[in-house]
Structures are given as C-alpha cells and as structure tokens.
N, C-alpha and C positions, 0 to 999 in steps of 0.2 A: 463533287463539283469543286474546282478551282475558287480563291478568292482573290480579290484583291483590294488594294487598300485605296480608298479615292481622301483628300483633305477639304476643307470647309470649301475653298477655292474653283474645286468641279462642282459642287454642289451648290452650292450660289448659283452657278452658269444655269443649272437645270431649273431654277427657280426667278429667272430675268433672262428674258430672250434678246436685251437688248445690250448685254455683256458679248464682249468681243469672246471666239471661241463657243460661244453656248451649242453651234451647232454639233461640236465635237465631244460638246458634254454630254447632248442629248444622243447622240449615237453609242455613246458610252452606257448610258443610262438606259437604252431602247434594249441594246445586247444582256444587262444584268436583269430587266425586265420578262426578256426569253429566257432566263436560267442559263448561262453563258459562263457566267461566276456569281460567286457569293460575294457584297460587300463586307469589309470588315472597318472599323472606326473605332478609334478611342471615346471614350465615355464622355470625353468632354464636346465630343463633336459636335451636337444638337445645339451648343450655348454659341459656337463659334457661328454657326450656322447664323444661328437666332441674328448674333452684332452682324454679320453681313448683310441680313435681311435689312435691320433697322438700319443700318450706314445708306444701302441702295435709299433706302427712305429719304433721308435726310439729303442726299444729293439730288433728288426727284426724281429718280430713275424709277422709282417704282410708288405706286399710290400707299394708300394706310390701307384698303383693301385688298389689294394686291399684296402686302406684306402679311397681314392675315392668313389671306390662301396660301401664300406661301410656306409658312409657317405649318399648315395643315397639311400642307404637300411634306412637308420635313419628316413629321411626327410620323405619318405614312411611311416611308420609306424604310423596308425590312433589315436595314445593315446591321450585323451584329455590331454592337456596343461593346469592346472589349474594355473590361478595367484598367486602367492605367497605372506602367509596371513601374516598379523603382522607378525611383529621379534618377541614380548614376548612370545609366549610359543615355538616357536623355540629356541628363545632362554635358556629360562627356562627348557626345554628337553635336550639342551644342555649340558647346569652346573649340573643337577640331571645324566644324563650318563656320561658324561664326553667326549659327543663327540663331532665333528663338528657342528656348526647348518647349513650346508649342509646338513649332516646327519638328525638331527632335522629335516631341513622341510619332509621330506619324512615321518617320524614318524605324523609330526603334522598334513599332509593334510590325513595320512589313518586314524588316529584318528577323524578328523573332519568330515571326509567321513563315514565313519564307516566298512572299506577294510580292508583285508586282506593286508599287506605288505609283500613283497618276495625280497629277498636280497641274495649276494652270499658275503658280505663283512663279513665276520667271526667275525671281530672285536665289530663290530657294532651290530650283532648277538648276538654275546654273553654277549655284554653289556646290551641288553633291552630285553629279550627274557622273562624272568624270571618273570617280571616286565608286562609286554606287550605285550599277549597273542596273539597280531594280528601281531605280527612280524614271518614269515616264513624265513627257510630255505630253499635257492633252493635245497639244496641235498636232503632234503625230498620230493622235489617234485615229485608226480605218478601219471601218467595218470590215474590211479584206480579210483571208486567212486569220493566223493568229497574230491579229493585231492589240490584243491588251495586253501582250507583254504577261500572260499568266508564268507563273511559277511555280514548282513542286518541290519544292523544297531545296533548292539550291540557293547560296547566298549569294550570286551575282557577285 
C-alpha cells in the first residue's frame, strides 16, 4: 500500500467542519480510511495537532467538548509516527523556503519517503510547490482517479 504524508493543517480540517476546505480533508481522510494509502507523520504530529485543537478552542470555533472528542479522534487515527530525522536537511529546507523547520520536517520525511505531501497551509504551499513537485494542495484534492498524488519512490 502507497503512503502519504498529510501536516497538522489536513488534520485539524478532519477534526472542525467548520474550517474552510474540511470537505477536501474529509475525502482525503474517507479514501485513507478504505485503505487507498497509509498515512505517515512525524512524531511530533499529535502535539501540533493537540495546539490546533486548543487554538480552534480559543477562537470559539470549537467547544471544550468538542476539543476533547477531537483529541480522541486524533489519538484514533492509525498514521505511522515516524521519528524525526536529523535537523540538517530540516533545517536546510528551512533556510532555502524560508520556512519553519516544523514545516521542513514534513517536507523532509515525504522526500525521504518518497510521498506524496498534502497540506492545506497556503503559505507553505506556495513556497515549495514549484520547487517540490510532491508537495499537494488539499484544494486539489478529488476523489477521481489518482488523485492523492501517490508516489513510489520518485523524488518529484
């Protein structure tokens, strides 16, 4: 089975219906549920998860119950945890985008992986897209054909 790499950003969607794109997350999410692909995530993913859960809180978008179940919904979700590799080409991904190396690790484990990356961070989007062919937009995401952008092992 194919994997691919989703960031904290799809995964918020699936956890608040009331986030712009959720629909796209949830079809993402509906397909990795059929067995379509394996997710994969760095190890820090669940914590980043966690601050968006609590942030949605804090804006009212979402209740203190709601942030709970959500949270229950998280710990649920089967994505392999991969350990997170060296800082240098996180880091190095970094300084060439100019973005987080939060950001970076997610770039660095679908590159090492050889995934598909799906993202709803605009920012971050549009900073490596151009560059780094295996970086996805969830708005483009369609249930149609192969639309998650799977990969085998080529580095885009």
């Amino acid at each position: 089975m194919p994997n691919l790499v989703v960031d904290a950003s799809v995964a918020i969607k699936w956890l608040n219906v009331h986030e712009t794109l959720a629909d796209k997350a949830n079809a993402l999410y509906a397909d990795y549920e059929q067995g379509q692909f394996a997710l994969l995530v760095p190890a820090f993913w669940d914590y980043e998860v966690a601050n968006g859960v609590n942030k949605a809180i804090a804006r009212g978008d979402l209740t203190e119950q709601e942030g709970h179940d959500a949270i229950a919904l998280l710990l649920a979700v089967r994505a392999q945890r991969v350990p997170l590799p060296a800082p240098q080409q996180s880091y190095e991904l970094a300084r060439r985008y100019r973005r987080s190396v939060y950001d970076s690790w997610y770039l660095s484990l679908a590159e090492a992986t050889g995934c598909a990356f799906w993202t709803a961070d605009a920012k971050l989007y549009n900073a490596v897209h151009e560059s780094l062919a295996f970086v996805k937009w969830l708005g483009d995401y369609d249930r149609e054909g192969d639309s998650a952008g799977v990969r085998t092992g080529d580095q885009g």
